[in-house]
Structures are given as C-alpha cells and as structure tokens.
N, C-alpha and C positions, 0 to 999 in steps of 0.2 A: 507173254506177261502173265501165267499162272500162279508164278508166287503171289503171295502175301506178305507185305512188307512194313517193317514200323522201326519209329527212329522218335528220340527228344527234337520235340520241336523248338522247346529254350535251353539255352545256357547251361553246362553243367555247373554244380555248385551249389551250395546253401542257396533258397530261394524261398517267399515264399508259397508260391506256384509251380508248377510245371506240367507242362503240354506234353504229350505223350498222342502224334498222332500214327492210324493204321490203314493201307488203303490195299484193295485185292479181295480176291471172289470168296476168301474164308474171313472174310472181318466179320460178319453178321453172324457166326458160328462163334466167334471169340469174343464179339461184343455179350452176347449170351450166357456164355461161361464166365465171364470174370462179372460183368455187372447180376447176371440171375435174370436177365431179359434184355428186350429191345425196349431203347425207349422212343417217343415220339420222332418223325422227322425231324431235323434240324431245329429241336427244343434241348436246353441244357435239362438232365435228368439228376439228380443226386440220388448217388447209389454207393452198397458199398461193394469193395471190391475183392473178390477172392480168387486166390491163385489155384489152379487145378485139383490140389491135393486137399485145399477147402481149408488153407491158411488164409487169416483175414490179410491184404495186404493194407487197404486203407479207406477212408471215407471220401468222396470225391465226387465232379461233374460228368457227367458221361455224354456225349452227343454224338449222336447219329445220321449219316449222309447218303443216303441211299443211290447208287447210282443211274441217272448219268447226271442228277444234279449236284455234281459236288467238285472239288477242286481239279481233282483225278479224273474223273468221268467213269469212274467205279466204285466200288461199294468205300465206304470210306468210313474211318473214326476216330473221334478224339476224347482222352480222359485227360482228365482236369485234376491233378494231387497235389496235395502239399510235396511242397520241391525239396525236403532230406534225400539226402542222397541214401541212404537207404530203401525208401518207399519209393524212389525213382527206378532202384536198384531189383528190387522183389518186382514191380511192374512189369518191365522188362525183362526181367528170369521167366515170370509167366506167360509170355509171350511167345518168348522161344520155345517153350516145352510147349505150348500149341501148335507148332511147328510152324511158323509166322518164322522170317527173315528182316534180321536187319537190314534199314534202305542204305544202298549207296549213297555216295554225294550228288544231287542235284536229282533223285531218282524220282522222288513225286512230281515235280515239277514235268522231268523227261515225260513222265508217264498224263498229265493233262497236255501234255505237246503232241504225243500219239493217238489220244484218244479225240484232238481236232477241241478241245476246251482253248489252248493257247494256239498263238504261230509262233514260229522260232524268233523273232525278233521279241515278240510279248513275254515271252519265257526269258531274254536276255534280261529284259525293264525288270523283272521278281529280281534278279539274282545283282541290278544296279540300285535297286530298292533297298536292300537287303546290304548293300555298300556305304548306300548312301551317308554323307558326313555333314553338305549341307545343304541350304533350301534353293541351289539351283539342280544340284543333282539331281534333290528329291524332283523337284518338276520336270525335270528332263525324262525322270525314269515311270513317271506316273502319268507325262504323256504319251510314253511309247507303249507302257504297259494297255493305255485306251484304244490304242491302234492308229495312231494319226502316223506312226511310222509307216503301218501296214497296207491304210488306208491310202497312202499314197502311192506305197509300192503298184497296189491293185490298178488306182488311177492309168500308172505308167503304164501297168499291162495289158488292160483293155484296148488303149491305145493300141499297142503292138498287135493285140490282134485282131483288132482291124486292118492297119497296114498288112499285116500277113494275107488276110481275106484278102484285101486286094490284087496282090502279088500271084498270090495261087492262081487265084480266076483267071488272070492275066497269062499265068502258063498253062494250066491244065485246061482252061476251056477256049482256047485262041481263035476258035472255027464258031464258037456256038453265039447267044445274040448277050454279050458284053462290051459297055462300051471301050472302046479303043483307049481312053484316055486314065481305063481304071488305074492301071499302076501308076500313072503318073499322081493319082488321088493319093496316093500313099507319100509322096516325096514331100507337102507340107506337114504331117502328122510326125515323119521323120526329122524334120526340121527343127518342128515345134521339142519335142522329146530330146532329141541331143541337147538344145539351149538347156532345159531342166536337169538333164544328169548333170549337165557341164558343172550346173550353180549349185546342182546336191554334193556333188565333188569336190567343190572350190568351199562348199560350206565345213564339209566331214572335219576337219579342222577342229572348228567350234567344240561340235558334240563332244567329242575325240577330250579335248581338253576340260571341258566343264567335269567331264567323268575323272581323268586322270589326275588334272589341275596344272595350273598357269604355272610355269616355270621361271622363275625370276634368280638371276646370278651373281653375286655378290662380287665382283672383280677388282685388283687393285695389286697396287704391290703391297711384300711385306711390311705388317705395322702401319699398314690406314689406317685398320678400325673394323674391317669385316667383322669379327667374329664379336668382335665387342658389338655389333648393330645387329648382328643377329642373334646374339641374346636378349637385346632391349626389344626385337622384333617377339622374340620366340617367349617371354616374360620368364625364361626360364636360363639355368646356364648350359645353355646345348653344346657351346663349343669351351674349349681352354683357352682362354686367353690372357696370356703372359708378355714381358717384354722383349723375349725375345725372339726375331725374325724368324721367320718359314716355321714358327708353333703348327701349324694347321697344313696338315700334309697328305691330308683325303679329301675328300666330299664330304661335307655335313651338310642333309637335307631334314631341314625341318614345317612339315605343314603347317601353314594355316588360315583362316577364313576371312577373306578378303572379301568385304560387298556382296556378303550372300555366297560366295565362288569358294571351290578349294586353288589355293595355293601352294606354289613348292618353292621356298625360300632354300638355298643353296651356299654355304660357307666355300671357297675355294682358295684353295693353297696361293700363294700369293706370287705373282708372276714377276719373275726375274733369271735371270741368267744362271745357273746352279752347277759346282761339279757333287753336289751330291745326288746318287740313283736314284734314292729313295724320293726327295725332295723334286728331283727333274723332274720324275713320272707321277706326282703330284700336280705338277705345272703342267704336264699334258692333259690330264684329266679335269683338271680346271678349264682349260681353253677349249676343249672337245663338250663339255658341260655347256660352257657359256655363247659356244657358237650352236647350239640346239637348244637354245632357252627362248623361251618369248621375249623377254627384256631382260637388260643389262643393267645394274648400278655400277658405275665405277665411281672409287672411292679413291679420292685423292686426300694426300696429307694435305690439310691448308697451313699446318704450320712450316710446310717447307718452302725452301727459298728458291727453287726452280721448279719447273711442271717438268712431270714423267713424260715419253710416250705415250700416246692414244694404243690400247689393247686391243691388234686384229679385229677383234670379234666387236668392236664396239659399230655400234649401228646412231647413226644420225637422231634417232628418236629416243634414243637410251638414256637413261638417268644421270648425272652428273651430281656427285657430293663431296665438297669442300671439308674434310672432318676436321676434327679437334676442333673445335672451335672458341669452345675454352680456353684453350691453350693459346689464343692470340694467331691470328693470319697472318702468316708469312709471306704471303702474296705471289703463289705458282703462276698466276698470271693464265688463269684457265675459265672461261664460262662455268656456272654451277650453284649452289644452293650452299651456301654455308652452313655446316652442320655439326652437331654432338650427339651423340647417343645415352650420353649422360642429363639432355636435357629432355622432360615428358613433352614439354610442348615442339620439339623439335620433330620428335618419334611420331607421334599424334597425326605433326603435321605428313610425316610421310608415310601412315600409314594409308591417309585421307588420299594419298596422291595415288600412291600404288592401288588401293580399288578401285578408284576413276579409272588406272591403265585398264583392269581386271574387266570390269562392268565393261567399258569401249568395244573391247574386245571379245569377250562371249558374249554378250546380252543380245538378244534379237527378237525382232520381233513374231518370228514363229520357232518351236521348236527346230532343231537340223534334221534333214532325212536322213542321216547318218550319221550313228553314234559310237562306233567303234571303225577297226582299220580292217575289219571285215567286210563289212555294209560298204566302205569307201571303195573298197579294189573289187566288187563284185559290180558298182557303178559305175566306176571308171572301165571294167569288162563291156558292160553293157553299152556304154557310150562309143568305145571304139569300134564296138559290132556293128551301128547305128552308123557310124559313119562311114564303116565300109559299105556297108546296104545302101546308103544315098550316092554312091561314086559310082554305086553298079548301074550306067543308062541302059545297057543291054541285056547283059545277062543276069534276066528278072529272075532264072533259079538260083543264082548263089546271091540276090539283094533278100530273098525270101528265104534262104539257108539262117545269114545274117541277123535278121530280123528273129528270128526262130532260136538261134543263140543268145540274142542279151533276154530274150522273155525267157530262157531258163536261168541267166544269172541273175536276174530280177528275182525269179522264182527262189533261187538260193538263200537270199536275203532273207524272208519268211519262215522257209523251211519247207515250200512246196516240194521240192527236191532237193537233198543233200547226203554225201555218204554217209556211211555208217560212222567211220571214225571222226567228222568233223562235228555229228551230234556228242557224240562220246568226251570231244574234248572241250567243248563247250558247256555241254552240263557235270563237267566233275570241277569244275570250279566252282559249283554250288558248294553249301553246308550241305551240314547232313540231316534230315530233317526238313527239306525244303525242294 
C-alpha cells in the first residue's frame, strides 16, 4: 500500500459542499502543495487552494489526520469545496498531476481494515451504514460497526481456545502431571458453544432480512385486485392495472417501510392454468417468488360466487383478503378480511397489520450474530466442526484438529484470516470514496 489515493467522498452533481478525501504516505506532501501548509491536527483550517501550476482552484476547509489516528490508520486528508462540478473537477486534476491515484471502490475502508482500525465484519457495518434505508438497518449496522458482532465472535473464540488447551495437554503431555480428566473439561465448553452457534444460526435469518427486507407476496388469480393494492400500498402507480386478465406478467417488487423495517412488496402474475408461454412463465415465477417470501396475501374476489383453490405456496399464517368490496360480496365462502383498495381506512388498516407481521418477526431483543449469509455458513462451518470434536471420545487428536477448525471459521467472520479474493469481493461493493 504505497500509493496515495483520493476519491469524492459525496455525490457527484451540483452541491453545495463536497468532500474530497486523500489517504497514503504522500498526502502531507500534497496537503502542502495545494493548501501552502499543514494545518493543525484534526482542526478544520480555511485555506485557499492551488493546483501545481499555481492556478487558484478555490477557497475551502482543509483538515488534517495524521496517521495512525485517523480512519486509514495513515497519513490522511480532507478538503472541504464548494461542490460545482468544475471546482470538484480542477481538485481532482490536481491531484493526479501530484501523482496521487484514484481510490478503488471500498479502497479506504479496505485500507483501515489492514492497518487493524476495523475487523472485517466492522468494515461490512460502514458499507450497511452507507445502505442503509431505514431505522432498523440503521441500528443493525451501528451496532455491528461498535463490535458487538465482533465482540461475540471473540467471546466464542476464547472459548475454543481453551477447549483446544485442554485437548493438547491431553495429547501432548499424557505421561507428565495433568489431570486425567482435562479433556474431558473441554466436552461441557463444547456443549455450551454448539447450543450458541446453533441459536446464532437459527437467528442469521433476522439479520439476513432486516438488511435485505421482509418479502411479502401479492398472490391471487387473475383480476383480484393485486396490482390495484399494490399501488394503494406503493402511493404510487408501480403496476398497470387494466381490466383485462393476466395484465401483470413479471414481478413487480416495490419497497417500503414497514414499522421501522424495510419491506419487499411484490405484484405477481395471476395464477391460472395458461396456453400462453409468456404468461405461463410468469405463473412460474410468481409461485417460485411466493414460496421464498416471508408472507403471503392472497387475494380473493369477494365479488365471486364460488372460492378459488388455496395457492400451493399458501402457508396457514398467511393473509387472506376478500377484495372489491365495493362492488358487493358475492359470498366465496372463504375465511378473510373484506377488503378494497379503493378505501384509505381499509389500506391504513392493513398497513397497521403487515408491520405487526414485520416488527414479530425481525424485532429482538439483541442485535443477530449474523448479518449476512456469509457470517451464517461460516457458523454453521463452525458448529459442525464442534460437533464432530464432541463425538470424538477417543481420538483427542482429531476432537483437537476440529476444535482448531471452527476457531479458524470463527476467525473468518472478522477477518482474522481470509483469502485474498474474498476481501477483494467484499470491499468492491463499497462506493468509491469510502
């Protein structure tokens, strides 16, 4: 890491701000040059700004982070300018003719991950930060960014290497004065630790969805009402809705913020029997949607004179709406909620319903140890290492092999060890600038 690297830290566009920060062993050399000195530690300086050739670029905040206190854990800087994209433009030209390099995507962040400022799960919290849409995320990702992710991982590991001590002593010193019974000291620490992956695993879930969002699916035949309810949901017209049958022949997924929670509202083609391609492989992709969704609405005409079939994928706890209501109940003769989407107090009320679902289901009472399906299959790694290590009664070298495996996938988790490509693919879904 000898370059020097800088990137917009905001938005491009008409602004009237913009961050412009630089981190690497020559910033203190180019903070020099374009302000005409150093200004105090981590004080904002106002200075004005010149590019090499000793063209004014502009008048602006300068700050300075000397390293290793700073986000990088190296020399670091930020200018503060009026955000024309021109003045953003000359900044940056002078930058590069100081021979400084543009940053990759997620490159600063990479770079306080390597220099031991972040662990790899703290460095995921920035870039779920940085996502974030609404105030469970935000909490999700500012308590992982504090370490309580991390803080637990560590917990788990200690653990482990104690049991490991055990285990060792147990082979390597068999003759010397240990007691007989140490490895067997390891077999409740193992016990103890599988129940917690089990329930970090069984939780991943949660996390997993507060980040992505609740998936809820809109299911029914042609001409319930779907797409008409997911515009009264979505206050916008997300879908077409006309009177004639199988209109909606894709997926329409529209967010939104259910109880603090993100949600994924989903329009699906309307299930029925079909000799049209197009239309059938819309009915697929409806039932493949709604059997991977957290909850189901099905939406029945209440103005018809017989009840549909129940849709496969319907689940015992799933929604049930009587539409048109308006239009007079015909009496399908089915459990359900009478409804219209034409009425506010109707919508209102199932908005109020659907974030009870939302809230029920993600809300807990501590953050999850696991917030992505990375963290999950490195636990669930971990947990079946653990459990091989507890079956082992005799051969204490491969329960101590075991044990010695899930403390590297634990490891993994953090970032205490990981390949090259899996940091690589993890911080380029950062911005660029972060």
């Amino acid at each position: 890491m000898t370059d020097t690297i800088f990137a917009p830290a905001t938005a491009a566009g008409r602004a009237a701000i913009a961050v412009v920060r630089l981190t690497g062993p020559r910033t203190e050399q180019a903070v020099r040059t374009l302000a005409g000195g150093l200004p105090k530690p981590r004080r904002a300086s106002v200075r004005r700004l010149f590019a090499p050739d000793g063209a004014e670029i502009d008048q602006g905040l300068v700050l300075w982070f000397p390293g290793p206190r700073s986000y990088t854990g190296e020399d670091a800087a930020e200018f503060h300018v009026h955000g024309g994209r021109a003045v953003v433009a000359a900044l940056l030209e002078a930058l590069a003719e100081l021979g400084l390099r543009l940053a990759e995507p997620g490159e600063f962040t990479r770079r306080a991950f390597e220099h031991g400022q972040l662990d790899l799960a703290q460095a995921e919290a920035v870039a779920d930060l940085i996502d974030a849409e609404t105030v469970a995320q935000r909490r999700q990702a500012l308590a992982q960014l504090d370490g309580r992710l991390s803080a637990v991982q560590a917990r788990w590991r200690d653990a482990l290497t104690e049991a490991l001590a055990m285990f060792e002593a147990a082979v390597d010193f068999p003759d010397e004065e240990v007691p007989e019974d140490v490895a067997a000291r390891a077999r409740p620490i193992l016990a103890s630790l599988i129940t917690e992956l089990e329930a970090a695993v069984a939780d991943a879930g949660r996390g997993e969805r507060v980040r992505e969002g609740y998936r809820i699916a809109l299911i029914g035949a042609p001409n319930a009402g779907k797409s008409t309810l997911l515009n009264a949901l979505a206050k916008r017209d997300a879908a077409i809705v006309t009177e004639i049958p199988g209109t909606t022949r894709d997926i329409i997924e529209v967010p939104l913020q259910l109880g603090g929670y993100k949600a994924i509202v989903a329009d699906t083609a309307g299930l029925r029997d079909t000799p049209d391609v197009i239309e059938a492989e819309g009915v697929r992709r409806a039932a493949a949607w709604a059997d991977a969704a957290d909850l189901r609405i099905w939406l029945v005409d209440g103005a018809a004179a017989a009840a549909p079939n129940p849709p496969a994928s319907l689940q015992p706890d799933d929604l049930v709406l009587l539409t048109k209501r308006d239009l007079g109940e015909g009496g399908p003769g089915l459990p359900g909620a009478p409804f219209t989407a034409r009425s506010p107090n109707d919508v209102a009320w199932l908005e109020q319903t659907l974030a009870e679902r939302v809230i029920t289901a993600l809300a807990g009472a501590e953050p999850p140890a696991a917030t992505r399906l990375r963290h999950k299959a490195l636990l669930e790694e971990a947990a079946t290492r653990l459990r091989q290590a507890a079956a082992e009664a005799e051969a204490l070298e491969l329960a101590a092999e075991d044990v010695r495996l899930a403390s590297r996938a634990l490891d993994r988790i953090t970032g205490r060890i990981d390949p090259e490509e899996v940091l690589g693919k993890i911080f380029s879904t950062f911005c660029i600038g972060k």
